[in-house]
MDTraj code that builds the backbone (N, CA, C; nanometers):
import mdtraj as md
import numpy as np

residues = "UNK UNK UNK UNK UNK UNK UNK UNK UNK UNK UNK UNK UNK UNK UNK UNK UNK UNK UNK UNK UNK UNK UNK UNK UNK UNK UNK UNK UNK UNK UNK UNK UNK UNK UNK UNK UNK UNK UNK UNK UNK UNK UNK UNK UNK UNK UNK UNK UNK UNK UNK UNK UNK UNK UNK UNK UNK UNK UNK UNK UNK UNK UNK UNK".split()
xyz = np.array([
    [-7.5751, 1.8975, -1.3620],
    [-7.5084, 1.9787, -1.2622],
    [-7.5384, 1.9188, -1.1250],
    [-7.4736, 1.8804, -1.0300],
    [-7.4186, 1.8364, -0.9429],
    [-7.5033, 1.9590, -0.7850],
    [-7.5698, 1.8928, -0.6951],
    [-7.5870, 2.0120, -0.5915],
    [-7.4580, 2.1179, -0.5500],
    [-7.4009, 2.0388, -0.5353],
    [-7.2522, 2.0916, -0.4824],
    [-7.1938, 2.2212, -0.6045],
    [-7.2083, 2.1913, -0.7510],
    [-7.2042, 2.2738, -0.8596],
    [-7.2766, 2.3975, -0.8172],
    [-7.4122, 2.3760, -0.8019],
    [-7.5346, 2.4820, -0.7736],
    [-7.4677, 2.5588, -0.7051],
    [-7.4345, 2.5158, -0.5822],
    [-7.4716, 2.5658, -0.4579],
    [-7.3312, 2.7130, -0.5007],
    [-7.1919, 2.6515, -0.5615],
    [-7.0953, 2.7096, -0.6405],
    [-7.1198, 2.8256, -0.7016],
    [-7.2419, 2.7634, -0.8070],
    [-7.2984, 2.8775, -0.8597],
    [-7.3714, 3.0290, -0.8233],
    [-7.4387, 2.9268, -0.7109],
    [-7.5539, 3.0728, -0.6499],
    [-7.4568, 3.1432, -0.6111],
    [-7.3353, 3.0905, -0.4966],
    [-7.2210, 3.2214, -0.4378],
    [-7.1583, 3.3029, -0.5247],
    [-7.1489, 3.2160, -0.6177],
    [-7.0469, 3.3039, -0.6980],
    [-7.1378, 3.4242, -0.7752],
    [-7.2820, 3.4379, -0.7911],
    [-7.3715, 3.4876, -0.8061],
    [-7.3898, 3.5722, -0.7137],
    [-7.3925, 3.5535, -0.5892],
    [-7.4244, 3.6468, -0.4825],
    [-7.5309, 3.6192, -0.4015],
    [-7.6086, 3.4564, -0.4336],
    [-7.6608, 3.4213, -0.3437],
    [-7.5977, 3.3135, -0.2514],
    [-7.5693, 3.3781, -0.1174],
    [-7.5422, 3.2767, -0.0299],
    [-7.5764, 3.1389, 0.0234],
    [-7.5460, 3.0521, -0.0381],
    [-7.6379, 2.9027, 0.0068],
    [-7.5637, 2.8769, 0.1062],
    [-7.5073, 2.9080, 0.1999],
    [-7.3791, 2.8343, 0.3109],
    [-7.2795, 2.7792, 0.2895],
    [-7.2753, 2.7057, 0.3341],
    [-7.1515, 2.6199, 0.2800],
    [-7.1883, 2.5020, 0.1308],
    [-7.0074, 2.5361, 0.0604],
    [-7.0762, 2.4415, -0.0941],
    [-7.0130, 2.3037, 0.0123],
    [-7.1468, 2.1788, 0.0400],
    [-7.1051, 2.0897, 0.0181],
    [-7.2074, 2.0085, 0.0658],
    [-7.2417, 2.0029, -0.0941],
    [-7.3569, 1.8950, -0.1310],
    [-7.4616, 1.8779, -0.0126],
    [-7.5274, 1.9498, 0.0457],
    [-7.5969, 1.8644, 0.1410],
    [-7.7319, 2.0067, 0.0924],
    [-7.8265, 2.0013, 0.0872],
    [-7.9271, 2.0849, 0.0533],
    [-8.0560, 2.0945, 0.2015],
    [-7.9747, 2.2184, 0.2457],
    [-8.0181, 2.2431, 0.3726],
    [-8.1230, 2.3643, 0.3421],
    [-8.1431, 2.4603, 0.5058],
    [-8.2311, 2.5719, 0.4498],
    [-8.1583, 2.6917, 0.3991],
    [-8.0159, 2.7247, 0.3896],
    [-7.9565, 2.8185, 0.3145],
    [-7.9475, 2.8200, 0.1704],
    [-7.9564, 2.6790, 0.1877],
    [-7.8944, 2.6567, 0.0266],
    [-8.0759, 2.6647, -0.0589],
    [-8.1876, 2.6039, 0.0167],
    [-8.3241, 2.6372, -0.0305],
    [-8.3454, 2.7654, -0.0696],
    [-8.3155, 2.8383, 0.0658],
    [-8.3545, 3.0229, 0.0719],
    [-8.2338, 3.0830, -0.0614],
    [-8.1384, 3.0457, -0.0604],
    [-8.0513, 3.0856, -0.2009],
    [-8.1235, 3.0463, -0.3176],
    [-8.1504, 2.9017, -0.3208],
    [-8.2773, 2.9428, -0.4916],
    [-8.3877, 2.9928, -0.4685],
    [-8.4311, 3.0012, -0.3917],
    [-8.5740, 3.0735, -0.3824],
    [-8.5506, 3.2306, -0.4458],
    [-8.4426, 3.2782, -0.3756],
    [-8.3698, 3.4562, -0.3849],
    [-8.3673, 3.4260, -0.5719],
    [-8.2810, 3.3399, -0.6183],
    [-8.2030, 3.3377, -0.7229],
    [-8.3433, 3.3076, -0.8289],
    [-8.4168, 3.2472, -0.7857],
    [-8.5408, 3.2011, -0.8799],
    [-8.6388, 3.3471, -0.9277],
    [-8.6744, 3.3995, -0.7522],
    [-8.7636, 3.5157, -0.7786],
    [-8.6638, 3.6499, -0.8540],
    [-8.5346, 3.6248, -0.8628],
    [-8.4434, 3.7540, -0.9234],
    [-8.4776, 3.7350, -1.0441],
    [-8.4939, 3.6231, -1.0853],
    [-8.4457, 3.5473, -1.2338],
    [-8.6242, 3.5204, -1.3537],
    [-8.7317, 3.5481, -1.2227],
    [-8.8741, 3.5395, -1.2647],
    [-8.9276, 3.4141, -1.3093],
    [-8.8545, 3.3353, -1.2115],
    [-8.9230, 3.1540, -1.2534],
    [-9.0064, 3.1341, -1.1519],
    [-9.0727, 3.0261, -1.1729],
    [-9.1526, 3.0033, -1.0356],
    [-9.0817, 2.9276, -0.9309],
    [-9.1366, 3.0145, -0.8152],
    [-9.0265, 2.9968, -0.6816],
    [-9.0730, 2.8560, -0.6528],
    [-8.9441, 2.7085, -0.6357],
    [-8.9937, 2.6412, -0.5626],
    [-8.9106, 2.6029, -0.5074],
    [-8.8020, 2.6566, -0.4842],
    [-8.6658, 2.6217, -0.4091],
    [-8.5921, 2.4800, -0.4535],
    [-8.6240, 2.4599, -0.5340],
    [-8.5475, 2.3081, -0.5839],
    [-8.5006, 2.3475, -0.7474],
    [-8.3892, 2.2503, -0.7786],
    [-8.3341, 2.2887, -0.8819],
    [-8.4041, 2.2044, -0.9920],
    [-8.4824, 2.2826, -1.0560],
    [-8.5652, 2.2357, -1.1491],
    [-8.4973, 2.2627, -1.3252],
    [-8.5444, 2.2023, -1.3709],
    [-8.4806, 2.2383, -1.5086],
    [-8.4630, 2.3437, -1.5474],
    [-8.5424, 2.4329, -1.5212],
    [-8.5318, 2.6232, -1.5711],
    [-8.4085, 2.6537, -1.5080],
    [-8.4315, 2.6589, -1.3505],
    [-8.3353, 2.7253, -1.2607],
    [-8.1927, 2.6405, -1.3018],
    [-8.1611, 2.5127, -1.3514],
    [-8.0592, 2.4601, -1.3744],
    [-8.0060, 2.4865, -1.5047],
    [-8.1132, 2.5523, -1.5699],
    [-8.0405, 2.5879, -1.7432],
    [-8.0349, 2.7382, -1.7192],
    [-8.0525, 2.8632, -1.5820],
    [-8.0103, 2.9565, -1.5901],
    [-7.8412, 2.9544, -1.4878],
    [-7.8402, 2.8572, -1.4151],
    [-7.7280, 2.8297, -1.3389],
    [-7.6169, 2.8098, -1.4004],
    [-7.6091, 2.7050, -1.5080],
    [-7.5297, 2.6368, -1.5508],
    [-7.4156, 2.7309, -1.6617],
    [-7.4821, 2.8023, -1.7315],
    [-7.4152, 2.9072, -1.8135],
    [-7.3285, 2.9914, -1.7617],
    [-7.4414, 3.0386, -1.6501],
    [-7.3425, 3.1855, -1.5297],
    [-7.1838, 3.0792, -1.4611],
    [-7.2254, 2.9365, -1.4921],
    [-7.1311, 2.9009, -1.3144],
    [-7.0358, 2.8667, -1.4491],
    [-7.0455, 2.7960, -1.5693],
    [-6.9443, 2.7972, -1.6678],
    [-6.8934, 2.9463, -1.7112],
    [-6.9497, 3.0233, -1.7059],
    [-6.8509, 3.1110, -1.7184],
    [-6.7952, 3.2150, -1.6655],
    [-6.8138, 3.1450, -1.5270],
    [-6.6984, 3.2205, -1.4120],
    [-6.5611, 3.1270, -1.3985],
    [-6.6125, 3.0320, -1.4451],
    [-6.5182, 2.8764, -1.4224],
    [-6.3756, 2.9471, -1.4150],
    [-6.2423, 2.9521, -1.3456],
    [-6.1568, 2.9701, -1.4019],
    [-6.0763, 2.8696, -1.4928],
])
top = md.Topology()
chain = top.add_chain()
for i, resn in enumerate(residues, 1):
    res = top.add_residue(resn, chain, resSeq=i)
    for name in ("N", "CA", "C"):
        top.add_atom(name, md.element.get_by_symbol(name[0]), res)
traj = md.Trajectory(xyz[None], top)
């Protein structure tokens, strides 16, 4: 999954990362941090394998 994917994901989730486009600033940090501690992983604001195998499911199946 792609930053730009993520970042897709968290909004469409309801965490705001700013703008989707690819650049991993402090919105898009403070959005996994939110999305990590909702989700009970350990917060480290980067897309780590956990946080990317709970992302990836939710953002496929909003996909239109």
């Amino acid at each position: 999954m792609s930053l730009k994917s993520a970042q897709l994901a968290l909004k469409r989730l309801g965490y705001d990362p700013g703008p989707v486009d690819d650049v991993y600033g402090q919105r898009t940090r403070s959005a996994l941090t939110r999305f990590q501690r909702a989700k009970h992983l350990p917060v480290s604001g980067t897309l780590d394998d956990e946080t990317l195998r709970l992302l990836a499911p939710r953002s496929e199946a909003t996909a239109p």
